[in-house]
N, C-alpha and C positions, 0 to 999 in steps of 0.2 A: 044307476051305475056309479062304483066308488069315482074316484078323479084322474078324471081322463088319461092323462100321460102316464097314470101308475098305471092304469088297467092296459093302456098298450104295450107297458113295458112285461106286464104281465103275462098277459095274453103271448109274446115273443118268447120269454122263458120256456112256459107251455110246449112252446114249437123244438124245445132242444138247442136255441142258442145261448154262446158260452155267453154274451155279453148284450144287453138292449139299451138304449135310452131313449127317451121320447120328450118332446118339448112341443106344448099347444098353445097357440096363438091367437087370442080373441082379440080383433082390431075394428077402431071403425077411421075410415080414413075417410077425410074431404078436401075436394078438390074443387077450388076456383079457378076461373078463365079473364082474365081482364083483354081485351082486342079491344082497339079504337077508341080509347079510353073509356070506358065504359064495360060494367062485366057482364060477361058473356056466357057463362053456364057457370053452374053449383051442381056436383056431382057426390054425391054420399056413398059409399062402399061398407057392407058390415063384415065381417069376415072370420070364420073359424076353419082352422086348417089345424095339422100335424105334421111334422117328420119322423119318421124314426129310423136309426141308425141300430145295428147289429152284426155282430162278429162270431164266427164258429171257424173254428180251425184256421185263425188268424186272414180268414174271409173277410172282407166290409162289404157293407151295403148299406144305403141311404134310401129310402122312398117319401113321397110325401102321403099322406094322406087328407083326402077332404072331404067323406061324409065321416062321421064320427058317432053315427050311431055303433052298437057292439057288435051286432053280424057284418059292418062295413068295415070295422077295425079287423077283427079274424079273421074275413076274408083276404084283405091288405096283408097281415102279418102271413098268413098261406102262402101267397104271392112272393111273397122275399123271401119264406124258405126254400122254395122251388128257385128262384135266380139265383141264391148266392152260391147253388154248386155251381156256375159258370163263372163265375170270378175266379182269378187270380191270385193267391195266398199272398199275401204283404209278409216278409221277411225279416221286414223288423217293423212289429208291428207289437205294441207293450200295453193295450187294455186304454180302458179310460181308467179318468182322475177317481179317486177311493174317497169315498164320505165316509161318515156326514161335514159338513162343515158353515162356519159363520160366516155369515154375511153382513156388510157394513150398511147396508140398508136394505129397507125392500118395497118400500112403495114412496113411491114422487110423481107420482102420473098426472096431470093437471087435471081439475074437474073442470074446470072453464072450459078445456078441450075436449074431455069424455063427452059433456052433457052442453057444448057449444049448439048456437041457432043459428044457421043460413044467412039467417038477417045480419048477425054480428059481425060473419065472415063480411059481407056485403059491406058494412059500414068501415072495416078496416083497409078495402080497399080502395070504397070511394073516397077516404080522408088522404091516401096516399097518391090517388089518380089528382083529383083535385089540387092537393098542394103542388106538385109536378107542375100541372098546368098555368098556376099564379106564379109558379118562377119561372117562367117562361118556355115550357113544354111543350113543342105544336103535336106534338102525338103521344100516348103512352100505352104498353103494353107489359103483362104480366103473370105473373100467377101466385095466388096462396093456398100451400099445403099446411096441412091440420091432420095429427095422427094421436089415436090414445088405443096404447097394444096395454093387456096380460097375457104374461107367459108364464107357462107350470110348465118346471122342468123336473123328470123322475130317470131315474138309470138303476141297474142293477146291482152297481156299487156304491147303492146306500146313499144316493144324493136325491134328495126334493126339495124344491128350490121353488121359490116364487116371486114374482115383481110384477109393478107397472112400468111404462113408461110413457113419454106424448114427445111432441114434437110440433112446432111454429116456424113455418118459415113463407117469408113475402120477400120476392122476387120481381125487379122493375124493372122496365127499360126505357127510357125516356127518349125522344127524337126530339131533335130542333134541325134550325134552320144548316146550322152548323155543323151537324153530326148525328151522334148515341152515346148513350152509356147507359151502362147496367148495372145494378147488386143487387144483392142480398140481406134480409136481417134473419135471422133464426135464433129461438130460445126452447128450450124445454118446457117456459109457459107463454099462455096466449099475451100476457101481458108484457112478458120481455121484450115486443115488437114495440117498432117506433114509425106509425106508417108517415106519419107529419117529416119527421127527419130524414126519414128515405126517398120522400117526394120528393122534396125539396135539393138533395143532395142530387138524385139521379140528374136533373131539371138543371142545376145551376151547372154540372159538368159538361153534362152536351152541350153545352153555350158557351163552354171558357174560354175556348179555343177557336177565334172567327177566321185567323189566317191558318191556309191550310200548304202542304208542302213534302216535300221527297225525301225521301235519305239516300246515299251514297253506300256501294258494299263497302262491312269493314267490319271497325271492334269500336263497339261503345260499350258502356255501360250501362245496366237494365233494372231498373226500377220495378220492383213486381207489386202492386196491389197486393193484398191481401187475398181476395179471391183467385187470382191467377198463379200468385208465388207457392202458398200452402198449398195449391192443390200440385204443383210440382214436386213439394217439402215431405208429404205422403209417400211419396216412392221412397222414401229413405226408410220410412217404417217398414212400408212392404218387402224393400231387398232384405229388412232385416227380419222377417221368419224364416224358421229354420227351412221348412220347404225349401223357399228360392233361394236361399244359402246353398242348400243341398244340390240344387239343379244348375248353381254358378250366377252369381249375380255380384255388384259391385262391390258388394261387402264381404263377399267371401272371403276366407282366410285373413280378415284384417283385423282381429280381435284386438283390444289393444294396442292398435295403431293408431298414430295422427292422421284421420282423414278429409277434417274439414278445419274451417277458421279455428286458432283458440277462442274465441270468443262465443261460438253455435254450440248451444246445445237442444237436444232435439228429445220429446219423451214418448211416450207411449201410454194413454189416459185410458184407462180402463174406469175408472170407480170415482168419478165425478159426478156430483149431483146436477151440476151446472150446465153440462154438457149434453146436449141433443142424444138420444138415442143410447145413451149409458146404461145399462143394467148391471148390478153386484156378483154377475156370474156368467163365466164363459158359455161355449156351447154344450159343454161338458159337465157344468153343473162348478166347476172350479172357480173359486173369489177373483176376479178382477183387481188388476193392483196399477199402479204407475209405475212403467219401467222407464228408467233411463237410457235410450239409445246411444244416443252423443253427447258427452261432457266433455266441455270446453275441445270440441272435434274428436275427442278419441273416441274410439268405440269401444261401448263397455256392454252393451247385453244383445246376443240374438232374442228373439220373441218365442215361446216354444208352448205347446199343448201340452199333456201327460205324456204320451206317447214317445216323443223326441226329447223331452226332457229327461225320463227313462233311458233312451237310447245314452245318452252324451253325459252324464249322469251328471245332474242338474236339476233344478225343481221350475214344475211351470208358472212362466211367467201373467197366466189366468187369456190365455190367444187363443184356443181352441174356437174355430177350424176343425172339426173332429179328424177327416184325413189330414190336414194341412195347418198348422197355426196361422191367425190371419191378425192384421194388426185390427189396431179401437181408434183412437183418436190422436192425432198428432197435434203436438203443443212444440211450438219453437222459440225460442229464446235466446238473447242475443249481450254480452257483457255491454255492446257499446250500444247505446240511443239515443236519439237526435228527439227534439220536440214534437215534431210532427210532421208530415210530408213535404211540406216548403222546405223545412228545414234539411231534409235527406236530397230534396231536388239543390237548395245552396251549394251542396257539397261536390257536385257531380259538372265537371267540364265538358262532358262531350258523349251524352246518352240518351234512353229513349225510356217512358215513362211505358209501361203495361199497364193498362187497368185488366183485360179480358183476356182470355187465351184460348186457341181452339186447335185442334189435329196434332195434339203431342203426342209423336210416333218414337220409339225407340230405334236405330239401327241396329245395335246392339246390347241385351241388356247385362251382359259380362263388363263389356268394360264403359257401359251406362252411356252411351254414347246417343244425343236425341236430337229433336229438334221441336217446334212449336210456333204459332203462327197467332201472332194480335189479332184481336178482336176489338170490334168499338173504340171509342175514343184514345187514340195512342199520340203519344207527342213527345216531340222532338226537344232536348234540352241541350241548351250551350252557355255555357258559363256561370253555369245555375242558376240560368235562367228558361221558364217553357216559351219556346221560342213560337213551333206552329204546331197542328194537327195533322199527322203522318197521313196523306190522302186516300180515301176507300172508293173503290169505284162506284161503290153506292153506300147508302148505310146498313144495307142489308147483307154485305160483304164484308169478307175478311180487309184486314191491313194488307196492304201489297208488300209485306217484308215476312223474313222468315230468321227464327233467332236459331245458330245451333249450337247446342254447347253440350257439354260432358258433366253426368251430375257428380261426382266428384270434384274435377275444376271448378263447377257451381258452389258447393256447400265450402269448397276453402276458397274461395271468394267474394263471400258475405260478409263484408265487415262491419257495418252498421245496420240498423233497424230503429223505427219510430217505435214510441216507446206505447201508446196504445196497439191491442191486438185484437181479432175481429174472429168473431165463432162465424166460421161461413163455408159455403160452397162451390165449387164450379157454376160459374151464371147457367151450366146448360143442363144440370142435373140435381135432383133429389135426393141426394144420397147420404152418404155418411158426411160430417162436418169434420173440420179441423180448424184449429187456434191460430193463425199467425198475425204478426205485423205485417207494414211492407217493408222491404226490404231493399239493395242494392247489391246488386253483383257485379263483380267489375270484370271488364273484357271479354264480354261474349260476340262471338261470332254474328252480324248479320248480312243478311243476303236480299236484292231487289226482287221479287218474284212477281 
């Protein structure tokens, strides 16, 4: 059989649709368990799948496919011609992106990670459990993901497309007498990890803090980690596709407006070799570029597919989303910087440090109104000094406070950041990475819960 995603794009044609494209995914993913310090299972996943996406009389449909033999494929594409009479015609609905076109790279995929051993994984963990426990760790827990995908992507307007990608990332949590704390390292090679420096870090935080203590409802000022703050800092990507523009989101109508610090600017990373999970091409087969969201707080680009880029006429910003543009990688950046987190806590009279963050709920996301709830070691700063450890009813438990703030107020209320910035995650999820420092925000709302 010629290459797979041509032949399903093919095979679609065949059926009489105006428009097919197909992207196939060959992965192998592993997954480590670290429980009671010591690991706990090695799991290996191989995996080839498909989706393919098709349009006939400004119809969409999306299916996945997952045997990929040829009668499994025409059978599948059968199937979505028969559904897509039941769809709803899209109205403004402008084709995919038109090939052929260049790409800025096309393979980076780690062999260390394709062609990794169990045993290796094993050893990065024990060196990371182990350093935890020589700085003083009475428990540790964790996980290491390892991922090495090819995708071939084919459409019927003339785009074929190909990459690797990988993905490392080690995930700790350390318990003491004292507390937790948690992070993350992630690199796109196995070698970017630092399990020695992660032990050790995780280990010395839960211990930093031996007097423990309350806060009062009010307005401090909020220190976000790196893990906790960028993963808030991503909304600002996401209101910015055209989609959730479209459907009323905080950035609506604000093209061109002052809407955060002069000093924030916020981008949108698509075509980083550096960056976890990057590929040279949208879902669409379109180049990946760096857009600019927020400079020096104005907003200067929504994020757009072909489609919506067509519509508003404008060129895409490589976000496809094939219904919907979706953001890549958030990268945040700040004019002002402080040396390093003592230094951002010196500056701060009367606020509470984040390391973790859990149940960030939107009330509304028109006028981006949220809230969000500490996790693990959170503490109290007065005079820029950390004074104690905000008290958990256990350490298995959230912080007993709840922060609420407006992410507008938020991003024009960041006025410094450390000047190191960390590719990471939510402590609770595998997912996409973003860039940030930590940060401070000043006067945000908290509440005893």
């Amino acid at each position: 059989m010629e290459d797979k995603a041509r032949f399903i794009v093919k095979s679609a044609l065949e059926q009489g649709f105006d428009e097919a494209l197909a992207m196939v995914t060959d992965a192998r993913m592993s997954y480590l368990k670290i429980t009671n310090s010591k690991v706990d299972s090695i799991v290996d996943k191989y995996d080839e799948s498909a989706f393919l996406y098709v349009a006939s009389k400004n119809r969409i449909l999306m299916t996945s496919i997952e045997e990929l033999g040829e009668a499994s494929i025409k059978a599948k594409v059968k199937e979505a011609k028969q559904a897509i009479g039941y769809v709803k015609p899209k109205t403004d609905y402008y084709g995919l992106a038109e090939g052929p076109f260049k790409y800025a790279f096309s393979a980076y995929g780690d062999k260390e990670i394709k062609f990794g051993e169990n045993g290796k994984m094993a050893d990065i963990a024990n060196t990371a459990v182990n350093e935890a426990l020589d700085n003083g760790a009475t428990n540790v827990a964790g996980t290491l993901h390892m991922s090495y995908s090819k995708m071939s992507l084919a459409s019927s307007k003339n785009v074929d497309a190909e990459a690797t990608r990988s993905k490392a990332r080690l995930s700790l949590r350390a318990f003491s007498e004292y507390g937790s704390y948690q992070d993350n390292h992630m690199s796109p090679q196995l070698s970017g990890l630092s399990p020695m420096k992660l032990g050790q870090d995780v280990a010395e935080m839960s211990r930093s803090m031996k007097e423990r203590g309350r806060v009062d409802n009010g307005t401090y000022d909020i220190i976000y980690m790196p893990s906790p703050g960028g993963h808030l800092l991503t909304h600002v990507t996401s209101f910015a596709c055209m989609g959730d523009v479209e459907q009323g989101s905080v950035l609506t109508d604000k093209m061109d407006k002052q809407v955060a610090d002069k000093g924030l600017s916020i981008y949108d990373v698509g075509d980083s070799r550096d960056v976890v999970l990057t590929l040279p091409f949208d879902d669409e087969g379109h180049p990946t570029q760096t857009t600019p969201v927020l400079v020096n707080g104005v907003l200067k680009n929504y994020l757009h597919n072909y489609s919506t880029a067509k519509k508003y006429g404008t060129k895409s910003t490589g976000n496809a989303g094939l219904v919907d543009p979706s953001s890549n990688t958030m990268f945040m950046k700040h004019k002002k910087t402080v040396k390093d987190l003592d230094a951002l806590i010196k500056d701060v009279k009367k606020g509470i440090l984040v390391t973790n963050g859990w149940y960030t709920r939107y009330s509304n996301y028109f006028t981006g109104d949220f809230s969000t709830m500490p996790r693990d070691l959170t503490v109290y700063i007065e005079k820029g000094e950390r004074k104690y450890s905000i008290k958990q009813g256990d350490v298995n438990s959230m912080v007993g406070i709840r922060i609420s703030d407006n992410m507008l107020r938020m991003i024009s209320s960041i006025d410094k950041t450390t000047k190191e910035a960390a590719q990471t995650t939510s402590w609770d999820a595998d997912g996409d990475p973003y860039v940030s420092p930590a940060f401070v925000v000043r006067g945000a709302k908290v509440t005893a819960v």
